[in-house]
N, C-alpha and C positions, 0 to 999 in steps of 0.2 A: 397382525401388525399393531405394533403400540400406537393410543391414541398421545397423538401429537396435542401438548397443553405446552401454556406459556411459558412456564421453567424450559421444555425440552426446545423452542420455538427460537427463545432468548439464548441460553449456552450452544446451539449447532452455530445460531449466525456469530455468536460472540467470533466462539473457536474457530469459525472458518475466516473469518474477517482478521482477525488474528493471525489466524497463521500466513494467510496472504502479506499481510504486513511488513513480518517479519523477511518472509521470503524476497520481496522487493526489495528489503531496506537494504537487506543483504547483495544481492544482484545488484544494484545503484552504488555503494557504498564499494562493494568488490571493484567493480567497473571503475570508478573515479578512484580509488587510490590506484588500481595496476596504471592507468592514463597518467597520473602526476607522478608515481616512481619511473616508468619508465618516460616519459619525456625527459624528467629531470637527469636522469642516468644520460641516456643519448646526451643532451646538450655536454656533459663530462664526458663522454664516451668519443666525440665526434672530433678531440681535441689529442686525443691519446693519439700517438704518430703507429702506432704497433695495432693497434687494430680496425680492422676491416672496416671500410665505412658501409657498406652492405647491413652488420648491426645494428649501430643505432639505426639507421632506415627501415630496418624489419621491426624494430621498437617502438618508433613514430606511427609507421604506417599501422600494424599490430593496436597502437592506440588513439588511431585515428579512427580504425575500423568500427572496434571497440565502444568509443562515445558516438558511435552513428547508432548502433544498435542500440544501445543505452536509451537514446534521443528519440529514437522512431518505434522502439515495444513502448515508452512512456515508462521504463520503472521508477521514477520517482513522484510520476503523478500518480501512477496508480497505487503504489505507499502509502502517499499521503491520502488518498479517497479511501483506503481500507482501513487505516489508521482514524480515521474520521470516522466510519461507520462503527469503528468498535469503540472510539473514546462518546459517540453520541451512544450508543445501547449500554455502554456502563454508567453512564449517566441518566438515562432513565430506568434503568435498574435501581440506582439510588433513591431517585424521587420516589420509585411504587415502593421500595421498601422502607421508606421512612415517613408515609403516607406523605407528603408535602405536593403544595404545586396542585396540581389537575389530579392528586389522589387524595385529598384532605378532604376530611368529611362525606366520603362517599363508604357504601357497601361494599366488602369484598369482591363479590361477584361481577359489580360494575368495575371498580378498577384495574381486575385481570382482562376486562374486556377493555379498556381504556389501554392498560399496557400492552394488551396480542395486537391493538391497529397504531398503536405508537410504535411499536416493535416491524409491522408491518412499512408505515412510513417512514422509516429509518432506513429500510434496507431498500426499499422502492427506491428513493431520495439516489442514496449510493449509486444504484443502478443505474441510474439515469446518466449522472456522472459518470460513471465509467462507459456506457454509450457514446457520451459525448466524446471522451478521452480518445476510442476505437476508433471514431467517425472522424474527428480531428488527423489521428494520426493514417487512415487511407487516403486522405485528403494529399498530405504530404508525396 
């Protein structure tokens, strides 16, 4: 097995944190427009003499369901806490590689070890938060 160093430590949680991101943003973002096209549709819908009121009802209800689930997985908290772990590790990617900040004037070999427990407190940090996000949301 390859020994795990700070490059490989730094791009797994980048990219995973990342992709979670995007994945939420997506799921959050899905969810709230089908919820505002179709509410909005129903309210035009529900005025039409020729169609079913049954419709817009399975539209409402379909997006009422919909923001319950949204609201109770948490996908736009947990977006923004994954979006957060990845915009704080590219930001300390910046600082060790421009020495600045807590890597100025120090040895190589000190500041990789300064970036693998700032890399470490980043994602710890995250974690916690999303803990919290889980626990909030059984609580519900």
């Amino acid at each position: 097995m390859e020994k795990m160093n700070e490059e490989n430590r730094y791009l797994n949680q980048y990219t995973y944190n990342s992709k979670k991101s995007r994945c939420y943003k997506k799921l959050y973002y899905g969810i709230e427009i089908f919820v505002l096209t179709a509410t909005s549709l129903a309210t035009v819908l529900i005025v039409i003499p020729r169609i079913p009121i049954f419709i817009p009802a399975i539209m409402t209800g379909s997006a009422t369901l919909l923001k319950s689930i949204s609201y109770l997985m948490g996908f736009q908290k947990k977006w923004i806490n994954s979006r957060t772990i990845t915009e704080s590790l590219k930001s300390e990617r910046l600082f060790f590689d421009m020495k600045i900040e807590k890597y100025k004037n120090i040895p190589e070999h000190e500041a990789k070890e300064i970036f693998v427990i700032q890399i470490e407190n980043i994602v710890s940090e995250g974690n916690n938060v999303w803990l919290k996000i889980m626990q909030n949301d059984k609580k519900k």
